[in-house]
py3Dmol code that shows the C-alpha trace and the ligand (Angstrom):
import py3Dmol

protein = """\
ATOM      1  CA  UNK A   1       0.000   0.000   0.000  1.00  0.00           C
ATOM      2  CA  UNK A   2       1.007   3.404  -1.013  1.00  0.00           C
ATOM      3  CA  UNK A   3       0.192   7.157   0.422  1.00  0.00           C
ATOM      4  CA  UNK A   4       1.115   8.256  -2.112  1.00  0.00           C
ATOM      5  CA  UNK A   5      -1.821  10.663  -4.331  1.00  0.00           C
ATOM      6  CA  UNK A   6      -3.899   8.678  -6.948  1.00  0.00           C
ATOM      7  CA  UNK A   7      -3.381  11.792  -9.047  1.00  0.00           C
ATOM      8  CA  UNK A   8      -0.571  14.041  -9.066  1.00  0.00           C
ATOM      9  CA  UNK A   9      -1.634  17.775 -10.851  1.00  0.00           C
ATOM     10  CA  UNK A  10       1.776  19.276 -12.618  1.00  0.00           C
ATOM     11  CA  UNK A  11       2.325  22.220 -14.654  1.00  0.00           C
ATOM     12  CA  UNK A  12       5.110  21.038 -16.807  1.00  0.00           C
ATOM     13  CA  UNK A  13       4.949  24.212 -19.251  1.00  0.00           C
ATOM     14  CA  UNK A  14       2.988  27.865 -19.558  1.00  0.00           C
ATOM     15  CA  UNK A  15      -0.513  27.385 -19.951  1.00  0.00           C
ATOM     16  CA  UNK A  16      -0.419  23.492 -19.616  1.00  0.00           C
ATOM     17  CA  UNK A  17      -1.587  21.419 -16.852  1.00  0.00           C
ATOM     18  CA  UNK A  18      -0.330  17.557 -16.411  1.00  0.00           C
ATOM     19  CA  UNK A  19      -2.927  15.256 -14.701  1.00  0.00           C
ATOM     20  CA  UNK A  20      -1.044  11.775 -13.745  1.00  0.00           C
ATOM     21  CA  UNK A  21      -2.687   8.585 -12.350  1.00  0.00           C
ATOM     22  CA  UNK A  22      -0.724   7.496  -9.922  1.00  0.00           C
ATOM     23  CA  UNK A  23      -1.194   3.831  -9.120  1.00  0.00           C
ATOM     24  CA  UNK A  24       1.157   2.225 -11.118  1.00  0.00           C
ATOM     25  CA  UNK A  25       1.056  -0.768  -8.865  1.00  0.00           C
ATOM     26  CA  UNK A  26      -2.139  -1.688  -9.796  1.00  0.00           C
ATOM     27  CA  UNK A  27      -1.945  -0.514 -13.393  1.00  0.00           C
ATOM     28  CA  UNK A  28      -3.742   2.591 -12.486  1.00  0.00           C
ATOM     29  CA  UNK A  29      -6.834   0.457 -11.989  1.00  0.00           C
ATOM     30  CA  UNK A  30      -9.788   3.052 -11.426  1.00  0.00           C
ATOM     31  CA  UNK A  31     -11.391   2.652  -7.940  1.00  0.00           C
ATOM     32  CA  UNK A  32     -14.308   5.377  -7.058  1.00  0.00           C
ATOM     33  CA  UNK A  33     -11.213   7.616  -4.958  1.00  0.00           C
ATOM     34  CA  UNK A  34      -9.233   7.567  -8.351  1.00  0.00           C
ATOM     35  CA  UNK A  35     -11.922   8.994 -10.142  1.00  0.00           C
ATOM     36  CA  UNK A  36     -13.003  11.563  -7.906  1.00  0.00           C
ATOM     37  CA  UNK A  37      -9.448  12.849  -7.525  1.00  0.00           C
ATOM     38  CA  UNK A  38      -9.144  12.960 -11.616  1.00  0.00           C
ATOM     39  CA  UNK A  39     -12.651  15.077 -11.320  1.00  0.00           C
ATOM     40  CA  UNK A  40     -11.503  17.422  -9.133  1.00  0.00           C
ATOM     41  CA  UNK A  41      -8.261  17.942 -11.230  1.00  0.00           C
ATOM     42  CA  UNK A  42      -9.694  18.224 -13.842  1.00  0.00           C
ATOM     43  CA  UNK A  43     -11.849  20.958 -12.262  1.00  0.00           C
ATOM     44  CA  UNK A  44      -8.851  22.339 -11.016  1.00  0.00           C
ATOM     45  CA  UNK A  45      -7.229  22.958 -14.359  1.00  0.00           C
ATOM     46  CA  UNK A  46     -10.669  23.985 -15.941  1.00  0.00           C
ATOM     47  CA  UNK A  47     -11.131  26.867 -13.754  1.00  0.00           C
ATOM     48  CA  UNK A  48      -7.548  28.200 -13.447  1.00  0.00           C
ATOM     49  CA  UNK A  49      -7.383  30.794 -16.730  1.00  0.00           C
ATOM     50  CA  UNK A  50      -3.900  30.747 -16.859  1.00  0.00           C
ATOM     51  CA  UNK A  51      -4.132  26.486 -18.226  1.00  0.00           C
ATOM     52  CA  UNK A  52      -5.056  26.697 -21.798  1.00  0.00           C
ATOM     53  CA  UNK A  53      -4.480  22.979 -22.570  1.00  0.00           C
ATOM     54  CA  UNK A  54      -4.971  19.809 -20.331  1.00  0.00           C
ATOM     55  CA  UNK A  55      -2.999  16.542 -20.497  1.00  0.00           C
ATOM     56  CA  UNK A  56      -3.748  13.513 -19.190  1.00  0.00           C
ATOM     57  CA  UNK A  57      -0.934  10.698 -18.675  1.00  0.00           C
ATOM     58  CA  UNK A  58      -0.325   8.023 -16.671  1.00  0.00           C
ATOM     59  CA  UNK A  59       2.485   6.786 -14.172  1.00  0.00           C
ATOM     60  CA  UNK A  60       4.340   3.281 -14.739  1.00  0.00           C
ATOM     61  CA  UNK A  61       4.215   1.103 -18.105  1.00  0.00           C
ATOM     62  CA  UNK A  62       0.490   0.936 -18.369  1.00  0.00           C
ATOM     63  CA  UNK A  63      -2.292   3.483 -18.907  1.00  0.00           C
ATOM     64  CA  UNK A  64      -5.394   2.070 -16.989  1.00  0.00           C
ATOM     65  CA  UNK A  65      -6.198  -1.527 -16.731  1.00  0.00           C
ATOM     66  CA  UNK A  66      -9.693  -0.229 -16.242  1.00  0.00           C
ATOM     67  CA  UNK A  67     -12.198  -0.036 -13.587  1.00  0.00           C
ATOM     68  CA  UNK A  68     -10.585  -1.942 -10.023  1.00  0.00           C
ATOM     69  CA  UNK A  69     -12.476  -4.814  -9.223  1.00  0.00           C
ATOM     70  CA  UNK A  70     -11.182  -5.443  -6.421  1.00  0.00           C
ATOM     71  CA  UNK A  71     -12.592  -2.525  -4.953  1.00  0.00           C
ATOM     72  CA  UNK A  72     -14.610  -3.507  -1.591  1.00  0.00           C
ATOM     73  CA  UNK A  73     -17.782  -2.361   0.156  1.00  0.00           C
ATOM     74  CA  UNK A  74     -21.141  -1.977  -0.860  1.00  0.00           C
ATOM     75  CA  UNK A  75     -22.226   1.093  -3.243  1.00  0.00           C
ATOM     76  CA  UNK A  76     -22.730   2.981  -0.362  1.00  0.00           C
ATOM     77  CA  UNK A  77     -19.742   2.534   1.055  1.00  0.00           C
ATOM     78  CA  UNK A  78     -17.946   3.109  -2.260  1.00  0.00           C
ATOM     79  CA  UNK A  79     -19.615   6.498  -2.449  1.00  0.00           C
ATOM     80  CA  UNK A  80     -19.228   7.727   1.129  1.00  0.00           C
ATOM     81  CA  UNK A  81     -16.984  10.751   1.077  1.00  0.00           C
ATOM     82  CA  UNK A  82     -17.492  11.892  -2.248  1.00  0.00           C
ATOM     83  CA  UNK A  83     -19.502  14.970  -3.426  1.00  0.00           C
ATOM     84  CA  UNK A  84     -21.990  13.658  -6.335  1.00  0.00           C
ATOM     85  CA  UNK A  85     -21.246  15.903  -9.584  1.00  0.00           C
ATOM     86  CA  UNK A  86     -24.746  14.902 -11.176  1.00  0.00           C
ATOM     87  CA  UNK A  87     -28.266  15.233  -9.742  1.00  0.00           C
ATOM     88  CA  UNK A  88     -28.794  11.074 -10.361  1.00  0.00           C
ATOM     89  CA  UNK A  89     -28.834   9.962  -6.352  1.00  0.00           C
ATOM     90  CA  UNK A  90     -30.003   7.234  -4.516  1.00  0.00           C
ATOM     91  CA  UNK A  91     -26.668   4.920  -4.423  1.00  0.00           C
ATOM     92  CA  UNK A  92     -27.759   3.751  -1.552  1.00  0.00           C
ATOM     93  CA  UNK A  93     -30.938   2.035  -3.256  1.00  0.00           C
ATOM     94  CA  UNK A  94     -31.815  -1.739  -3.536  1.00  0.00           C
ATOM     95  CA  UNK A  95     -31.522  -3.638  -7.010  1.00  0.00           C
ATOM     96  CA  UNK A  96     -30.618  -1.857 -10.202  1.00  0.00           C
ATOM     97  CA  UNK A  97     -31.128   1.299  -9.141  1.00  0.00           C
ATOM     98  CA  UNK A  98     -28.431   1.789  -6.628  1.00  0.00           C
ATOM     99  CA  UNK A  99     -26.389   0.127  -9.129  1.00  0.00           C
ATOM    100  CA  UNK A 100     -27.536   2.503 -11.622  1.00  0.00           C
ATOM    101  CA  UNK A 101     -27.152   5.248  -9.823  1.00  0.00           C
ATOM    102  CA  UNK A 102     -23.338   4.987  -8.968  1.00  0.00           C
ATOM    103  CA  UNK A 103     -22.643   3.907 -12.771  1.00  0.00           C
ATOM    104  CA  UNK A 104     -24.824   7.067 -14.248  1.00  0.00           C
ATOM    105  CA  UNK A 105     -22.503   9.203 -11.782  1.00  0.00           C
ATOM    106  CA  UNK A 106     -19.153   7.877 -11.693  1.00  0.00           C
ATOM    107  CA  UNK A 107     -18.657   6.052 -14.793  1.00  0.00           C
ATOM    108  CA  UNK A 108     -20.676   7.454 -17.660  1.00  0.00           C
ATOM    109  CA  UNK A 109     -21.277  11.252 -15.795  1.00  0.00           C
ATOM    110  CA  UNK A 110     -17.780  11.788 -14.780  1.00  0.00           C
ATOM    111  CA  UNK A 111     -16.987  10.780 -18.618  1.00  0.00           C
ATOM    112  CA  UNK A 112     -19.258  13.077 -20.038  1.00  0.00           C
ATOM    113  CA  UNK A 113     -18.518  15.543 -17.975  1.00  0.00           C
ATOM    114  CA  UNK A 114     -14.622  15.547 -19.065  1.00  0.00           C
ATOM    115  CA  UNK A 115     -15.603  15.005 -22.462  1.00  0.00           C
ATOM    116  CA  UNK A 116     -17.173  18.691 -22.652  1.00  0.00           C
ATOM    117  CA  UNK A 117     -14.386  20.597 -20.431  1.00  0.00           C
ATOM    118  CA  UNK A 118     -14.178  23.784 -22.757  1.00  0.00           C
ATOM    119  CA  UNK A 119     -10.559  23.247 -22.814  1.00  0.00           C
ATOM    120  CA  UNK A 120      -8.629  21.204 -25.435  1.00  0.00           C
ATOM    121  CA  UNK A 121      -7.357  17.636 -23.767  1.00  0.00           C
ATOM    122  CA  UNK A 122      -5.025  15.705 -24.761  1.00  0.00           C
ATOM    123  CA  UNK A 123      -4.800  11.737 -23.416  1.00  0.00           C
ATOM    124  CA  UNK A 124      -0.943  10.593 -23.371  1.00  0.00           C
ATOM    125  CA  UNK A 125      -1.352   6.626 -23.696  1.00  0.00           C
ATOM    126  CA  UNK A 126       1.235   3.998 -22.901  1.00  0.00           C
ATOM    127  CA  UNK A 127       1.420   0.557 -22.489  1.00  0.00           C
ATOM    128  CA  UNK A 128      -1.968  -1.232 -21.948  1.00  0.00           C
ATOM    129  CA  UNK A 129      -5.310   0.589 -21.893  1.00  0.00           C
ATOM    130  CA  UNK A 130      -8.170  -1.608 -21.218  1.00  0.00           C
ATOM    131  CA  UNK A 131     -12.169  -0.982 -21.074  1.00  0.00           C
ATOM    132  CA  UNK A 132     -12.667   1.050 -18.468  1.00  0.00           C
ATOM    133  CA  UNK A 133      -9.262   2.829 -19.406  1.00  0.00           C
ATOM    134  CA  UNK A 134     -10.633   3.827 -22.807  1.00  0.00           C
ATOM    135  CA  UNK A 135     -13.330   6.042 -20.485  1.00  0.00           C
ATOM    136  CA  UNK A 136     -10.579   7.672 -19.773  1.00  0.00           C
ATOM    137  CA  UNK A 137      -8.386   8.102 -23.436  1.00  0.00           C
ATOM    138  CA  UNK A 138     -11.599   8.717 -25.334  1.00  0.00           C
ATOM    139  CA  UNK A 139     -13.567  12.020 -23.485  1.00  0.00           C
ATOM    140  CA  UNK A 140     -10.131  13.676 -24.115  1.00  0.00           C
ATOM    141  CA  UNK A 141      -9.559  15.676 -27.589  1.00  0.00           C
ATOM    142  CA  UNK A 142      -6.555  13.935 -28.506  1.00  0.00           C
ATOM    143  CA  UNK A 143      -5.118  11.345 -28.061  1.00  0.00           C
ATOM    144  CA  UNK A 144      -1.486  10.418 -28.586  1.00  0.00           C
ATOM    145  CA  UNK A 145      -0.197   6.728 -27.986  1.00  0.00           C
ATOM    146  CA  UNK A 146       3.404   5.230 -27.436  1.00  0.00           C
ATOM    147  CA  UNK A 147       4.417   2.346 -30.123  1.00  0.00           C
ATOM    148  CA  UNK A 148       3.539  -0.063 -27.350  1.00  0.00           C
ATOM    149  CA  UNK A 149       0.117   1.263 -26.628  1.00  0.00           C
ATOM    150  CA  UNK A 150      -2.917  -1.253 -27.128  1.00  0.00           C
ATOM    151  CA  UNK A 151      -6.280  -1.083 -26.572  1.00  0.00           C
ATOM    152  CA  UNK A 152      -8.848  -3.290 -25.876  1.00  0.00           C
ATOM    153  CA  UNK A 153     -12.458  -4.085 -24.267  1.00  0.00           C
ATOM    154  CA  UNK A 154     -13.356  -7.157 -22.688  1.00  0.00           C
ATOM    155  CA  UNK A 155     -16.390  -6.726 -21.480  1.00  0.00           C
ATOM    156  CA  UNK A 156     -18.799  -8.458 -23.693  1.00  0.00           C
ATOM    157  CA  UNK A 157     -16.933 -11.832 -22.237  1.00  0.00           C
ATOM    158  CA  UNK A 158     -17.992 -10.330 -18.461  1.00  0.00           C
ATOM    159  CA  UNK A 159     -21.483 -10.257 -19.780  1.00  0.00           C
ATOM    160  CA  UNK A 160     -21.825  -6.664 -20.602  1.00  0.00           C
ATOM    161  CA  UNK A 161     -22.282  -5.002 -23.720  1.00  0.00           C
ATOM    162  CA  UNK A 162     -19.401  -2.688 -23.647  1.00  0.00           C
ATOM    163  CA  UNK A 163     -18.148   0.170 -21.564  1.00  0.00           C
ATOM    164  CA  UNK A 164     -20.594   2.613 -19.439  1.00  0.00           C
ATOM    165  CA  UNK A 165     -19.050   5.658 -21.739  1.00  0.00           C
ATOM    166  CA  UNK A 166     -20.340   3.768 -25.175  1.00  0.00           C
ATOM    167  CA  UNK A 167     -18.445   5.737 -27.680  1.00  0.00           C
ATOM    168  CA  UNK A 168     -16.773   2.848 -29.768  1.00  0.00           C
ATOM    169  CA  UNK A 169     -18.815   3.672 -32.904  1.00  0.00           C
ATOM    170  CA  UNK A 170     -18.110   7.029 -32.720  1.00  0.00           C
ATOM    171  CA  UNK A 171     -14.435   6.638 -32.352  1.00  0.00           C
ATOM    172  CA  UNK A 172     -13.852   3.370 -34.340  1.00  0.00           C
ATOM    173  CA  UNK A 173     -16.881   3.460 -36.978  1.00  0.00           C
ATOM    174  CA  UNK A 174     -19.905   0.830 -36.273  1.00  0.00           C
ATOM    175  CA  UNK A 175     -17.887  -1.949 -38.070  1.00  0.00           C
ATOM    176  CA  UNK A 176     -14.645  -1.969 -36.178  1.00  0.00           C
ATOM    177  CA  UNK A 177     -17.004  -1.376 -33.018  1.00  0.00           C
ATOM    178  CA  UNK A 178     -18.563  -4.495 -33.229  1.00  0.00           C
ATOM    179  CA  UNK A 179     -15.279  -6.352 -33.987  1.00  0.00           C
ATOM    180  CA  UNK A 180     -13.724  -4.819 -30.694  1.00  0.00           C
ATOM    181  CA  UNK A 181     -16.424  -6.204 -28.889  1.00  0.00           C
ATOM    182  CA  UNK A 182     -17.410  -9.377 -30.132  1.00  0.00           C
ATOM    183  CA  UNK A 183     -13.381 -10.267 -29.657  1.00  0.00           C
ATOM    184  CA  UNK A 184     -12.067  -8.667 -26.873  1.00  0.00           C
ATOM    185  CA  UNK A 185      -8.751  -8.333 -29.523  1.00  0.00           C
ATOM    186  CA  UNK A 186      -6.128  -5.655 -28.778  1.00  0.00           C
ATOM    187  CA  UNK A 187      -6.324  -2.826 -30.957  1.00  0.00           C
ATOM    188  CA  UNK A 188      -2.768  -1.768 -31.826  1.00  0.00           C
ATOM    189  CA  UNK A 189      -1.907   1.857 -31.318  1.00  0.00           C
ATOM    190  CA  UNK A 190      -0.764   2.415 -35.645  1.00  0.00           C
ATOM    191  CA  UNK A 191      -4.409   0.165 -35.865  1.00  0.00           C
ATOM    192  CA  UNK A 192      -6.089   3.013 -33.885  1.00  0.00           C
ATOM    193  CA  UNK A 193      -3.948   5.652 -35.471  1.00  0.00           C
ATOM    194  CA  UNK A 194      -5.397   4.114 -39.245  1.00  0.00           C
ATOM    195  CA  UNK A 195      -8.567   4.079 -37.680  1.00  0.00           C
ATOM    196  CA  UNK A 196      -8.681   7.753 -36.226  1.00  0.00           C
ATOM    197  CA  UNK A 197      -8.957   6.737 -32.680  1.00  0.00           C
ATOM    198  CA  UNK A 198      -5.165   8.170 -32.009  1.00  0.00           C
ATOM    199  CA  UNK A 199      -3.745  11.319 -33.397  1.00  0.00           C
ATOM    200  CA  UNK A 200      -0.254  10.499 -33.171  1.00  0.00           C
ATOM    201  CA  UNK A 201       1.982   7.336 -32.552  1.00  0.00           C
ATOM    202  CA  UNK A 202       5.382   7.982 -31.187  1.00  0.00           C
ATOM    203  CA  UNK A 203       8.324   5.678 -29.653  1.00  0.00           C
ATOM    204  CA  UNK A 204       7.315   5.170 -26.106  1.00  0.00           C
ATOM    205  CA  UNK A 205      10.553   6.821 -25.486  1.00  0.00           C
ATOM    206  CA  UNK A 206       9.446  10.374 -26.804  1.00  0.00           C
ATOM    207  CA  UNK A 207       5.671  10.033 -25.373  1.00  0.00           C
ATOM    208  CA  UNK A 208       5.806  12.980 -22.993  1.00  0.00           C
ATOM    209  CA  UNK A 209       7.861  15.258 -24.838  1.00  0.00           C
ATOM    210  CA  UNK A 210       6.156  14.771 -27.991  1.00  0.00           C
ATOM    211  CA  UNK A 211       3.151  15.203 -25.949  1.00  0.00           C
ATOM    212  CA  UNK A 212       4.222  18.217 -24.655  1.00  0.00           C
ATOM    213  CA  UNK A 213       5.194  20.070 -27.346  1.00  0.00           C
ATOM    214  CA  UNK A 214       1.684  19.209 -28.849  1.00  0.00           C
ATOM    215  CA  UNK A 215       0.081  20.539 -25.990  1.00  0.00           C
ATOM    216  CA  UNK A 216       2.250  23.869 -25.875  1.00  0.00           C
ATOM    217  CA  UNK A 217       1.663  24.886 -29.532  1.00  0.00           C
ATOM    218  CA  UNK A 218      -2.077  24.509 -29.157  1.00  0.00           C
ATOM    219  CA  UNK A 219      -1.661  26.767 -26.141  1.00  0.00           C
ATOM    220  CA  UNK A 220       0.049  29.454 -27.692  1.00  0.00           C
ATOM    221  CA  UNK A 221      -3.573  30.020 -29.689  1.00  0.00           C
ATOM    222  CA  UNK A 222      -6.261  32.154 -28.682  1.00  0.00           C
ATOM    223  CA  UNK A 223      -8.240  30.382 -25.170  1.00  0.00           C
ATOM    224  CA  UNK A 224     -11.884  31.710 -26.773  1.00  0.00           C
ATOM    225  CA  UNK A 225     -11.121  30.517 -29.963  1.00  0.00           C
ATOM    226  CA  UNK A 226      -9.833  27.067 -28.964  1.00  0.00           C
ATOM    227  CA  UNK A 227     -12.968  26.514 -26.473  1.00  0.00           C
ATOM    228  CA  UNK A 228     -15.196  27.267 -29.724  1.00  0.00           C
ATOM    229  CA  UNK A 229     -13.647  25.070 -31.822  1.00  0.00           C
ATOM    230  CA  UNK A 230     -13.937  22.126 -29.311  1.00  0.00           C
ATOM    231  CA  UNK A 231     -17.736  23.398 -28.857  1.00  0.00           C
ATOM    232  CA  UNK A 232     -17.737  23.550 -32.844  1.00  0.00           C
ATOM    233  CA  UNK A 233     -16.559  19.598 -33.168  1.00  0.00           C
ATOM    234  CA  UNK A 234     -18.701  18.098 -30.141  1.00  0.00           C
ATOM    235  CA  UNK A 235     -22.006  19.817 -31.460  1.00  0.00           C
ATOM    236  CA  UNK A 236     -21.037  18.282 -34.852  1.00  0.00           C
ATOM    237  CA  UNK A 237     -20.838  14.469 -33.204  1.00  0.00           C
ATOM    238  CA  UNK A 238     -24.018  15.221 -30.518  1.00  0.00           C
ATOM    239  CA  UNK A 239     -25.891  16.349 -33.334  1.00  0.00           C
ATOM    240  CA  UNK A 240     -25.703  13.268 -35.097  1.00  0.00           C
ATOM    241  CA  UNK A 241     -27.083  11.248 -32.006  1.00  0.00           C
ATOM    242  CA  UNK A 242     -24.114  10.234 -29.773  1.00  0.00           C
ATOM    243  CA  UNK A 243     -25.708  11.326 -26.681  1.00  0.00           C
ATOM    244  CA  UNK A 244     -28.914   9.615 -27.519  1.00  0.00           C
ATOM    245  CA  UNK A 245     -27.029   7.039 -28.760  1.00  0.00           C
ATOM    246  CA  UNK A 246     -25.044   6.613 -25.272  1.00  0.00           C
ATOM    247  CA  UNK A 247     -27.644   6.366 -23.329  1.00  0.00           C
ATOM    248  CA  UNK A 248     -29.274   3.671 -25.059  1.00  0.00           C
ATOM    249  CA  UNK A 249     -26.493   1.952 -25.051  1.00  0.00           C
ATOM    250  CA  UNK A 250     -25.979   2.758 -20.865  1.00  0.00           C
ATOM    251  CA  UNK A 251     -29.386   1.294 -20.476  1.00  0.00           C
ATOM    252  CA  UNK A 252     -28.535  -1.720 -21.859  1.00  0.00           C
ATOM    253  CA  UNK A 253     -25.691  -2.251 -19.967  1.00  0.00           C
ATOM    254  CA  UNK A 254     -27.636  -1.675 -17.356  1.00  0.00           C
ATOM    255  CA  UNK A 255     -29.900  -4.485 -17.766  1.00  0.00           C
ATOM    256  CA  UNK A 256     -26.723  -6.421 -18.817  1.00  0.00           C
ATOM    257  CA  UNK A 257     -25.509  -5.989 -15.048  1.00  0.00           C
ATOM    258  CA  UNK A 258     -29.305  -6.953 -14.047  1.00  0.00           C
ATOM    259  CA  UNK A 259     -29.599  -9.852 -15.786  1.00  0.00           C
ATOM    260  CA  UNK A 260     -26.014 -11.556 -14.325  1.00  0.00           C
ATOM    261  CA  UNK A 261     -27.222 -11.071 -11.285  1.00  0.00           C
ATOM    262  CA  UNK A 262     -30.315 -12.995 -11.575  1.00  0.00           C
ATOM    263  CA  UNK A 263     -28.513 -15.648 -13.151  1.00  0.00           C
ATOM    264  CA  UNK A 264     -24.746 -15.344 -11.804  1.00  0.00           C
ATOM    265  CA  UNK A 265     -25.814 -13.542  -8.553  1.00  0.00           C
ATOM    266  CA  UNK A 266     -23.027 -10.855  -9.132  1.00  0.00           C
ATOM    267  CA  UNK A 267     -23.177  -7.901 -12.044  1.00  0.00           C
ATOM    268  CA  UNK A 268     -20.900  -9.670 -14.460  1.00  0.00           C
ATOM    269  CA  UNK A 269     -20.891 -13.261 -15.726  1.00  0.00           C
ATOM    270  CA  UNK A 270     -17.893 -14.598 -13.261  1.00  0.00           C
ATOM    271  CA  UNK A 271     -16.600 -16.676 -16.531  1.00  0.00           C
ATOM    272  CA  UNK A 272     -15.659 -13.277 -17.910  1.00  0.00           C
ATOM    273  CA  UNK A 273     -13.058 -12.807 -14.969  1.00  0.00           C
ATOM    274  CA  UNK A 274     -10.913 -15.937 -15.828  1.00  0.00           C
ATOM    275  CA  UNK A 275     -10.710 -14.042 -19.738  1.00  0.00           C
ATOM    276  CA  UNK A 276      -9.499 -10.896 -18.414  1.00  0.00           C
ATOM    277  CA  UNK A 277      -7.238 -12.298 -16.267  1.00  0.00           C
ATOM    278  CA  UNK A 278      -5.085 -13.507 -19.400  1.00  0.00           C
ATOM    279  CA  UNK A 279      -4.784  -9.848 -20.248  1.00  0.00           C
TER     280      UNK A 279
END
"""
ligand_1 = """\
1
ZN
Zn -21.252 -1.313 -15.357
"""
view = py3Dmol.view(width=600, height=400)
view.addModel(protein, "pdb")
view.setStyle({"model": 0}, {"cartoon": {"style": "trace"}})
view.addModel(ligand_1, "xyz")
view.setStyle({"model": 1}, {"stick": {}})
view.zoomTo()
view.show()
């Protein structure tokens, strides 16, 4: 065990702020107290004028291995402590609601809500980035992956239809999507590049400085104008039905998680675990 922050918040040029997850012993797996801490500094770095641009890396040789399973307590328990950002409450419910509640706020809200920070972000991958990591990689702007960076979502084999932030048609096209999913196959980081999932693929070696950089030149532009241009693009993909889209696709997975525990008595299909174990 470690005291050390599950975020550290750096300032590594003018006008750019660093966000790091910081639990590179477990593969910056994401429990509730990781994601809080990446909300508020995130907030942090929104509401500071002086940061312009907003990167998002990770300690140690992997990104995220995605949502901590481990984590222990009830849903209650998991959310004690922590100051909802949405208005979607009762996580201390019975059945599918508490359940839904905590996903619709931690998972697919705090998502959301990075995805429209009026602020260009940019998501520094290395190394291993796995279901619940891609919540992470995709809300930002860009993205820009080391040569060794893979992606990948397991989750159909747990029994669930994807990730609570469903963007994998909008970031992969529907074909690819389904691919992703039905196989649970790593998507190489010049695969996503081809794809238009990744901006930029670099040696692993140059990741933060060619990160960086990128981050500094869009920072020497004009805040307003930047913040527009974001607003510009995101309008562009909500008005072709992403958010509609999402949330169909939340619901799902939210009788997905309902349905394993009628039959499994636990929100995932246990046979899934033994798969994504072998990742
Ligand atoms: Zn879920």
């Amino acid at each position: 065990m470690t005291d050390a922050p599950t975020i550290l918040y750096e300032t590594p040029a003018a006008g750019v702020a660093r966000l790091v997850l910081n639990r590179p012993e477990s593969r910056n797996a994401q429990d509730t107290i990781l994601l809080y801490a990446l909300n508020t500094a995130f907030d942090q770095a929104a509401r500071d004028d002086a940061i312009k641009v907003i990167i998002l890396s990770a300690a140690g040789p992997h990104f995220s291995s995605g949502h901590d399973l481990r984590e222990q307590g009830s849903i209650t328990d998991q959310m004690a402590g922590h100051d909802p950002v949405g208005t979607w409450c009762g996580f201390g419910c019975a059945g599918a609601e508490g359940r839904m509640a905590r996903e619709k706020e931690v998972y697919l809200g705090l998502s959301e809500r990075w995805r429209n920070i009026p602020k260009p972000t940019i998501a520094q991958v290395q190394g291993k980035c796995i279901a619940g990591g891609l919540m992470l990689a995709w809300p930002c702007d860009l993205i820009v992956a080391a040569d060794d960076a893979a992606f990948c979502d397991n989750t159909v084999g747990m029994g669930v239809a994807g990730v609570e932030y469903f963007a994998h048609p909008w970031e992969l096209g529907p074909r690819k999507a389904k691919e992703l999913l039905f196989t649970a196959d790593w998507l190489t980081a010049q695969d996503a590049k081809a794809l238009g999932m990744v901006n930029h693929v670099v040696p692993a070696s140059e990741l933060a400085t060619f990160t960086l950089d990128l981050a500094t030149r869009i920072a020497s532009k004009p805040m307003f104008a930047l913040k527009l241009a974001k607003e510009a693009v995101n309008a562009a993909e909500d008005a072709q039905g992403r958010v509609s889209a999402m949330q169909t696709a939340f619901a799902l997975h939210q009788l997905a998680h309902s349905h394993n525990m009628q039959v499994h008595g636990m929100p995932i299909d246990p046979g899934g675990l033994q798969v994504r174990r072998k990742t």
